[in-house]
Structure formats: C-alpha cells, structure tokens
N, C-alpha and C positions, 0 to 999 in steps of 0.2 A: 504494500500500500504506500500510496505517494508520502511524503513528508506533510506537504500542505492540505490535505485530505486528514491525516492525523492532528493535525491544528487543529482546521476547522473541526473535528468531533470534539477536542477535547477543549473549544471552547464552549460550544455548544452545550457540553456536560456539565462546564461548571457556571453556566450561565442558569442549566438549570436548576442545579443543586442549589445555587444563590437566592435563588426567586422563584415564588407559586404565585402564579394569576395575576392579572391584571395588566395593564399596557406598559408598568412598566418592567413589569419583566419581559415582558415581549422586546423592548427595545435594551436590554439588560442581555439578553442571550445575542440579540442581533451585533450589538457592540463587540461583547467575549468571542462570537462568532466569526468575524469578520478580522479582528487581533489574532485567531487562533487561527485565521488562515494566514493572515502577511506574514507573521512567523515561522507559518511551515512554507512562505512561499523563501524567506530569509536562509531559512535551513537549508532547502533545496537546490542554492544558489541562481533564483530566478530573479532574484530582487537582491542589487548591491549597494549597500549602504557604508560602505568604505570613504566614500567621497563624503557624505554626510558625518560619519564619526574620527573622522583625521587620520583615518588608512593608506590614504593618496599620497601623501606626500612625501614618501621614499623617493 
C-alpha cells in the first residue's frame, strides 16, 4: 500500500477517534484527513519540501 494512502487512513482514524457527530467533526476528520495525506505524499517523495525547510542550500 502506497505511503500516502497510509496517511490518508491514519488521518482519517484519528480524526475519528477525536470527534463523534456533528459538522464539526466532519471538518475535524477532513482536516486530519487531508494532513494525513500530504505526509504520506512527503514520505513518498512526491512532495519536496527541502526548499521550504533550508535543504537547498548545499
């Protein structure tokens, strides 16, 4: 299973273990959700953030 795919569930997961009911766990999982994918998109080196946290400047 991809990286970012593993994100996205295990944001999803703790989005919902966070939060029961109402809109704003709905936007509470979508949030964890969405972080739990750029992470695994991070991990899976689709997304470079070297230039952003001072990686580049070797």
């Amino acid at each position: 299973m991809r990286p970012s795919l593993v994100g996205l569930m295990v944001g999803l997961v703790l989005g919902l273990a966070g939060a029961f009911g109402g809109f704003d766990a709905f936007l509470l999982v979508a949030v964890l959700g969405a972080v739990g994918f750029l992470v695994g998109q991070v991990v899976e080196g689709r997304i470079d953030l070297s230039a952003h946290l001072g990686g580049g400047r070797r």
